[in-house]
C-alpha positions in Angstrom: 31.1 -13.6 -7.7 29.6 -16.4 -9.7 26.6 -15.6 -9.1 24.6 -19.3 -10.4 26.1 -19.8 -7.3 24.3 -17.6 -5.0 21.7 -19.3 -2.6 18.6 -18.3 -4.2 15.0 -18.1 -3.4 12.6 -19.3 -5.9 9.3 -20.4 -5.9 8.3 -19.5 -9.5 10.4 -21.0 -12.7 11.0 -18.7 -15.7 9.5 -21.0 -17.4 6.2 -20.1 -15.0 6.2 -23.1 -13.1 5.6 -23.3 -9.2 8.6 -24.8 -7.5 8.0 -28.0 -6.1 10.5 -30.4 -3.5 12.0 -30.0 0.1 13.5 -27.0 0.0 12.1 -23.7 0.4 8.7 -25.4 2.4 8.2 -22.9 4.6 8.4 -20.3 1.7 6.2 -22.3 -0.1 3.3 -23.0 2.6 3.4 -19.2 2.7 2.0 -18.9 -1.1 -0.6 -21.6 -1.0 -2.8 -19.8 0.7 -2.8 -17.2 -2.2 -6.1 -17.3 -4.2 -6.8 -17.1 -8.0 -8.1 -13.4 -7.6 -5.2 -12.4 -5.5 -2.7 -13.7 -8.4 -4.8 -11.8 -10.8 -4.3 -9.0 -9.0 -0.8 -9.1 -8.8 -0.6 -9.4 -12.5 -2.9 -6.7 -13.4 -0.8 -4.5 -11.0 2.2 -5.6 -12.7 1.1 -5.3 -15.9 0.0 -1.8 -15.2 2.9 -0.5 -13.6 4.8 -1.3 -16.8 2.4 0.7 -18.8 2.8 3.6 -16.4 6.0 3.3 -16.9 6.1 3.2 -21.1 3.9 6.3 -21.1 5.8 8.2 -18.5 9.2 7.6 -20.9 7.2 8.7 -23.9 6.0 11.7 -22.3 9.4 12.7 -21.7 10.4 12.3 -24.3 8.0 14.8 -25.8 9.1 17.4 -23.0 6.7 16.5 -21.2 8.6 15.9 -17.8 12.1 16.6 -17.1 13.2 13.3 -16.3 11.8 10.0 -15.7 13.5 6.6 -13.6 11.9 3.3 -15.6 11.3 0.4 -14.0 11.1 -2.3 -16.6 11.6 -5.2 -15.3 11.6 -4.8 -11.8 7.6 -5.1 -10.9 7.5 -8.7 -9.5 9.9 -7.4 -6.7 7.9 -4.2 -6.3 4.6 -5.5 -6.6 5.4 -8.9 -5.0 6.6 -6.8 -1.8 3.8 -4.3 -1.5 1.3 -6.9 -2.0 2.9 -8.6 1.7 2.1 -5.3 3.4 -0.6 -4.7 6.1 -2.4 -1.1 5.8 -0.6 0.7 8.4 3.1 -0.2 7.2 4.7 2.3 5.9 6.9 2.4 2.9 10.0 4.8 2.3 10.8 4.4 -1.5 13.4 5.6 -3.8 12.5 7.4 -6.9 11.9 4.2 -9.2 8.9 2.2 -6.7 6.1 2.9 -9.2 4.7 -0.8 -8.5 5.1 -0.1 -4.6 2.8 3.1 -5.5 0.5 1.4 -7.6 -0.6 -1.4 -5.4 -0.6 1.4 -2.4 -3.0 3.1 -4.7 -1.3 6.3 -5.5 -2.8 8.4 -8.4 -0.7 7.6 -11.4 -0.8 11.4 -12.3 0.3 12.6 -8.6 3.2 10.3 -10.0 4.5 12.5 -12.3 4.1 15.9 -10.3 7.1 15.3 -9.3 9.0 14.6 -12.5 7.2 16.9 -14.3 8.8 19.6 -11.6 5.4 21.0 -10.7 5.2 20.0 -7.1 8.2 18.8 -4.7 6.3 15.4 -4.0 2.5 14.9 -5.8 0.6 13.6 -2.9 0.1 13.4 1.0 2.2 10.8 2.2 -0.2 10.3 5.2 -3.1 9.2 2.9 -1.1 6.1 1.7 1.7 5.6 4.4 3.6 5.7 1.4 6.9 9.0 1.1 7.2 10.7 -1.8 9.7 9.6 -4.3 13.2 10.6 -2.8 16.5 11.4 -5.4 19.3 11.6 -2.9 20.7 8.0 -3.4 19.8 6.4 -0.1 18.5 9.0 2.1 15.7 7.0 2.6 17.5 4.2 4.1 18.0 6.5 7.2 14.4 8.1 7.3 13.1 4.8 7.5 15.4 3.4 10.6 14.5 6.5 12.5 10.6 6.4 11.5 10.6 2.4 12.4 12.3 3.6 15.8 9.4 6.2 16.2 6.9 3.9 16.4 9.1 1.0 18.0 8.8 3.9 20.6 5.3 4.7 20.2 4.6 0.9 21.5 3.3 -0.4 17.9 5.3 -3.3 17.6 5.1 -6.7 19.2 1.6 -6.2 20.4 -0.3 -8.7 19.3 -2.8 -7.3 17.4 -2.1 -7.6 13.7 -4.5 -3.9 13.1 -2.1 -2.1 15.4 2.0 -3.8 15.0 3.0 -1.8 12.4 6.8 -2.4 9.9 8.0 -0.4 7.8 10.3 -0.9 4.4 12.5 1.3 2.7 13.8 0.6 -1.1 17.0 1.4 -2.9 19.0 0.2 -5.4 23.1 -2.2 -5.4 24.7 1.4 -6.5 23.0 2.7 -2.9 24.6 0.2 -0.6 27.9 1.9 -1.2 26.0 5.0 0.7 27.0 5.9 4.2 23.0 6.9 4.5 22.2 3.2 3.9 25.4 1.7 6.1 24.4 4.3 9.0 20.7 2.8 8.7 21.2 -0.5 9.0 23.6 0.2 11.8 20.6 2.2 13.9 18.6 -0.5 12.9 20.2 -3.8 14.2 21.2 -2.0 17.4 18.0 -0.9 17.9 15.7 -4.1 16.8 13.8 -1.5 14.4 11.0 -3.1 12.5 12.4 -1.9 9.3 12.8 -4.6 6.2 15.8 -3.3 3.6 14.6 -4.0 0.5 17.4 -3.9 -2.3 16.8 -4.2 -5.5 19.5 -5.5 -7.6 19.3 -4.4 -10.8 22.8 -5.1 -11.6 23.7 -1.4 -12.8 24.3 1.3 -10.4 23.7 4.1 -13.7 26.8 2.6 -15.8 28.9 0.3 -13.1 27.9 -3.1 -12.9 27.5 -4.7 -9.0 31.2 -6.0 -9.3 32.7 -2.9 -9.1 30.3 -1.9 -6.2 31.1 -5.4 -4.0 33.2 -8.3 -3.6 30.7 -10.4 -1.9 26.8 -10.6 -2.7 24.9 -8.1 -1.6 22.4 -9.7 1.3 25.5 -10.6 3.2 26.3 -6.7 3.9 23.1 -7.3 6.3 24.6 -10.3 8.2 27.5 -7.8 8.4 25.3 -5.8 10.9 24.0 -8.7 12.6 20.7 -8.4 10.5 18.8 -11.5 8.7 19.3 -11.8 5.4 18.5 -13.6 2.3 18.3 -13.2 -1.9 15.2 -13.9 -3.9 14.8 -14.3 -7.4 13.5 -10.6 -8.1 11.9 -11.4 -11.3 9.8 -13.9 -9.1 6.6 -12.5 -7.8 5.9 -15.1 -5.3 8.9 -15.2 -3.9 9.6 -11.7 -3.0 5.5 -11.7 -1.1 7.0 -14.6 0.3 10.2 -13.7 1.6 9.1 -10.1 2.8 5.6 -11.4 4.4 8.1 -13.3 6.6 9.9 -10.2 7.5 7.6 -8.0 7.9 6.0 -10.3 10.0 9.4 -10.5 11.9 9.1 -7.0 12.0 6.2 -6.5 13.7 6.0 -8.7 16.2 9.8 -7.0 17.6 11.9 -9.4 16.0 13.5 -6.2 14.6 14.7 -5.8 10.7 15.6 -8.3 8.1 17.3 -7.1 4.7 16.0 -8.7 1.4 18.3 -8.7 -2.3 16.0 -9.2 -4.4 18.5 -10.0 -7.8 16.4 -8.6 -10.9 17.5 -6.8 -14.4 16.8 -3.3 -15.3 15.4 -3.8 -18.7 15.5 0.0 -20.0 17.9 2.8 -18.8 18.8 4.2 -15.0 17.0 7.1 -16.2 15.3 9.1 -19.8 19.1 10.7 -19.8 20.9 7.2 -19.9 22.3 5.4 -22.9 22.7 2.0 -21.6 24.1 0.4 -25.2 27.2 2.4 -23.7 28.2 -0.2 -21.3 26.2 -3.3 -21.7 25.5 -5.8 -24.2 22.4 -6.4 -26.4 22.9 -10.2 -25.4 22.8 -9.7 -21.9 19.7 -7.7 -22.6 18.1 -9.9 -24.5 18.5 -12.7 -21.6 17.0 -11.0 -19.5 14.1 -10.6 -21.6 13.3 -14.0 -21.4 13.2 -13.8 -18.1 10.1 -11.5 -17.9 8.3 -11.0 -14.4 5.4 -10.3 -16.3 5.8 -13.3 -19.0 6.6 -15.6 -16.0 3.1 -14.7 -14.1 1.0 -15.0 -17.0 2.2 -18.3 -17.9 1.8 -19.5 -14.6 -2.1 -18.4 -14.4 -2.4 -19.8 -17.7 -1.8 -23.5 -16.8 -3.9 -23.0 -13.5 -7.0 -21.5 -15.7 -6.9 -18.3 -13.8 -7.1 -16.3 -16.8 -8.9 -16.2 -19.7 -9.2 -14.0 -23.2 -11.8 -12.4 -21.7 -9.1 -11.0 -18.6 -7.0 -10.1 -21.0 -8.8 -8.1 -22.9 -9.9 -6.1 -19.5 -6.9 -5.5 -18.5 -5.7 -4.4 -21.7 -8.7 -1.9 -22.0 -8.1 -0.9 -18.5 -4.5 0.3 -19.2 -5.4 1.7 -22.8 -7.6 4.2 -20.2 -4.5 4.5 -17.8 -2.5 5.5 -20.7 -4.8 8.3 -22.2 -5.2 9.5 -18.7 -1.8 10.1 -18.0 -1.3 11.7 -21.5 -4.2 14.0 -21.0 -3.7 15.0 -17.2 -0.6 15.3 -16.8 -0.2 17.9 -19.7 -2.7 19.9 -17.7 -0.5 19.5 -15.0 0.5 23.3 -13.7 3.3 24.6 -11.8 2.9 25.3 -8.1 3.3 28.6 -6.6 6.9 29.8 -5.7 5.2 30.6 -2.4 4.2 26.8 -1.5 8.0 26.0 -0.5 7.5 27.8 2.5 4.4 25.7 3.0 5.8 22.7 3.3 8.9 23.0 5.7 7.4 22.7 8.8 3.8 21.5 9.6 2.9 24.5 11.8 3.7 28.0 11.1 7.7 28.9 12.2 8.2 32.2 12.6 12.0 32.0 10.8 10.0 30.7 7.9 7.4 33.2 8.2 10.0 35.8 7.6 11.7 34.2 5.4 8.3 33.9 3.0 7.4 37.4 3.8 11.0 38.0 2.8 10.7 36.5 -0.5 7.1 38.1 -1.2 8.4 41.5 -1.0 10.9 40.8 -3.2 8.7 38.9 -5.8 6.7 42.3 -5.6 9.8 44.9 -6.1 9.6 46.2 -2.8 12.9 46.9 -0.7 14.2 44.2 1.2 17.6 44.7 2.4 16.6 47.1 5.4 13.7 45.0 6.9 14.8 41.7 6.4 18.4 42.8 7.8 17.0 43.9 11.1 14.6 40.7 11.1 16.1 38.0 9.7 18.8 35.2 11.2 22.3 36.4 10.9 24.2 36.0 7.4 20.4 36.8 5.8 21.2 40.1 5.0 24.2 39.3 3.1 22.0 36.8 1.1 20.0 39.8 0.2 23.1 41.7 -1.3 23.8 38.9 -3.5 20.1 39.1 -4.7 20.1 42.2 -5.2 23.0 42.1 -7.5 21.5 39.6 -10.0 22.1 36.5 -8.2 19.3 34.3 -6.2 18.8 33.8 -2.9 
C-alpha cells in the first residue's frame, strides 16, 4: 500500500521534536495550549500503563491469570485519546485499552478480574463511563453506535453547554474492521449523525496476518466509505492522536456526528500471553519499531523543554515500583465470584425468567430434584436442558 505514502498526521518527530511549518496548523494550535504539567501527565500515564502491562504478562506467566492482551507500544494512541475526553464521554473499549482505563482512573487490580476469570468485568462501568473490557472482536463497535444514538436521543448533543454534550468512542483493532459488528456500526452511525468517534488502532497484526491481507486500501478510508470523516495519525505520537480526537469529539458533541481515526502504531509484544509472534514477523521489523518508542519520543521531548527533571524521574519510577507490588500482591488475593452472581448481572431489576432460572440452578447446586419443578416452571426446551444435566452434561 506503500504506506510512507499515507497522508499522515504528525505533530511529534521520533526523534521528539514538535513539528513545525504550514501544514497541520490547526492541529498544531490545538497542542499549544497544553501545559508542562499536562505533558507530564501524559507521560506518567504512559509510562505506567506499560508497567501494568509488564506485570500483568509476568503474572501470567506464573498462572496467575488465564490470559493477558499487552499493549506495548500502543499508549501514546491510548493515552493521547483519553486524555481529549470530557468527563461524561463515554468509552467502549476492546480488551487491550489499559491506557484508556488508566487515565479514566480504573483500579489497575479491577483490571485483572477479568483475566484472572474471577469476575465477568472488574468494575461498575457507571463509575468511570468507561465498559468493561469486551473479547468478541468488535462487538463494541455496535454497542457504541447504539449508546451514542441513546443519548443523541436523550437531547445531550449539540447543546451548547460543554458539562452536558456528551461523545462517545469505541476502540478496536485493523483485524476488527473486517467484522460485520464494526461495518454495521459505522453504517448506524453515519446515517444517524451519532456522536460516536471510531478509534482504530493499527497495530499492523490482526493475531498472525499482517493489515495487507485484511485491506487493499488504508484503513481511515473504510470511514469515507460510509460518508464518515476520516484521517490517520501517527499512533506512536501522543500529541497527535489528543489532537486529532479533541477535534472529533468535539465534532461529536456539538451534532456534527462521528469521525473515524487510524491511528498507525506497532504492537511491540504478542496479540496475546498465548502468541508466538517470532512465527510470522521479523526481529528487524521489531527492532524498528523500537526506535520508534511512544514513550522514548515523549520523554525526549520534555527533556529539551526542561519539563522533567531527575528528580520526576525518580517519582515516577518509585510510583510504578508501588503499582507493580500492588498488582503482584492483590491480585493474588483476588477470589473467584459466586456461581450465583451470573444471574445478578443480566438484567438490572429482578426478571422473573431469571429468577427461575437462579432458583433453578440453586437447587441443583444443592442436590435437590429439578426436573419436575423447573419443567412445569421454566420457558419451553428448559426441561430438556435439565435431562442433559442430569446425565453428566451442563446446563
Amino acid at each position: 500500500m506503500g504506506e510512507d505514502k499515507v497522508p499522515l498526521l504528525q505533530l511529534l518527530t521520533p526523534e521528539g521534536a514538535r513539528v513545525t511549518g504550514r501544514g497541520n496548523s490547526a492541529y498544531r494550535k490545538r497542542i499549544a495550549g497544553l501545559k508542562p504539567e499536562q505533558l507530564r501527565g501524559m507521560y506518567r500515564d504512559m509510562v505506567l500503563t506499560r508497567r501494568f502491562d509488564d506485570e500483568a504478562t509476568s503474572l501470567q506467566r506464573q498462572g496467575e491469570l488465564g490470559l493477558y492482551a499487552p499493549s506495548r507500544g500502543q499508549e501514546a494512541a491510548q493515552v493521547g485519546n483519553a486524555y481529549a475526553l470530557a468527563p461524561q464521554d463515554f468509552v467502549f473499549p476492546s480488551y487491550r485499552e489499559h491506557g484508556v482505563l488508566q487515565v479514566r482512573g480504573v483500579d489497575p487490580v479491577d483490571r485483572l478480574e477479568f483475566y484472572r476469570g474471577t469476575d465477568h468485568g472488574g468494575w461498575n462501568p457507571l463509575e468511570y463511563n468507561a465498559q468493561v473490557y469486551t473479547v468478541v472482536i468488535g462487538s463494541q463497535a455496535l454497542h457504541a453506535a447504539g449508546y451514542a444514538m441513546g443519548v443523541q436521543r436523550d437531547g445531550l448533543v449539540g447543546t451548547g453547554d460543554p458539562a452536558k454534550d456528551t461523545a462517545v468512542v469505541t476502540y478496536f483493532g485493523d483485524g476488527a474492521t473486517s467484522q460485520g459488528d464494526v461495518n454495521e456500526g459505522l453504517v448506524f452511525a453515519a446515517v444517524n449523525q451519532a456522536p460516536v468517534v471510531f478509534f482504530c488502532q493499527n497495530n499492523q497484526w490482526a493475531i498472525s496476518e499482517p493489515t495487507t491481507r485484511q485491506t487493499r486500501t488504508p484503513l481511515y478510508k473504510r470511514g469515507e466509505g460510509f460518508g464518515i470523516p476520516s484521517l490517520r495519525v501517527d499512533g506512536n505520537d501522543v500529541l497527535a492522536c489528543y489532537a486529532a480526537t479533541q477535534e472529533a469529539l468535539e465534532r461529536a458533541r456539538s451534532g456534527g456526528g462521528p469521525t473515524f481515526i487510524e491511528a498507525f502504531t506497532y504492537r511491540m509484544g504478542a496479540h496475546t500471553t498465548s502468541d508466538d509472534p517470532t512465527r510470522y514477523r521479523t526481529t528487524e521489523q521489531e527492532e524498528i519499531w523500537r526506535k520508534r518508542d511512544p514513550i522514548d519520543r515523549l520523554r525526549i521531548l520534555l527533556e529539551n523543554e526542561g519539563a522533567i527533571d531527575g528528580d520526576f524521574e525518580a517519582e515516577l519510577r518509585a510510583e510504578a515500583d508501588a503499582l507493580g507490588e500492588r498488582l503482584r500482591e492483590r491480585t493474588r488475593k483476588l477470589e473467584p465470584a459466586t456461581k450465583t452472581q451470573m444471574f445478578e448481572t443480566v438484567y438490572a431489576t429482578e426478571h422473573s425468567i431469571v429468577s427461575e432460572d437462579r432458583a433453578w440452578f440453586e437447587a441443583y447446586e444443592a442436590g435437590e430434584p429439578t426436573d419436575a419443578t423447573y419443567a412445569t416452571s421454566a420457558p419451553a426446551g428448559a426441561a430438556s436442558q435439565t435431562a442433559v444435566a442430569q446425565q453428566g452434561g451442563t446446563r
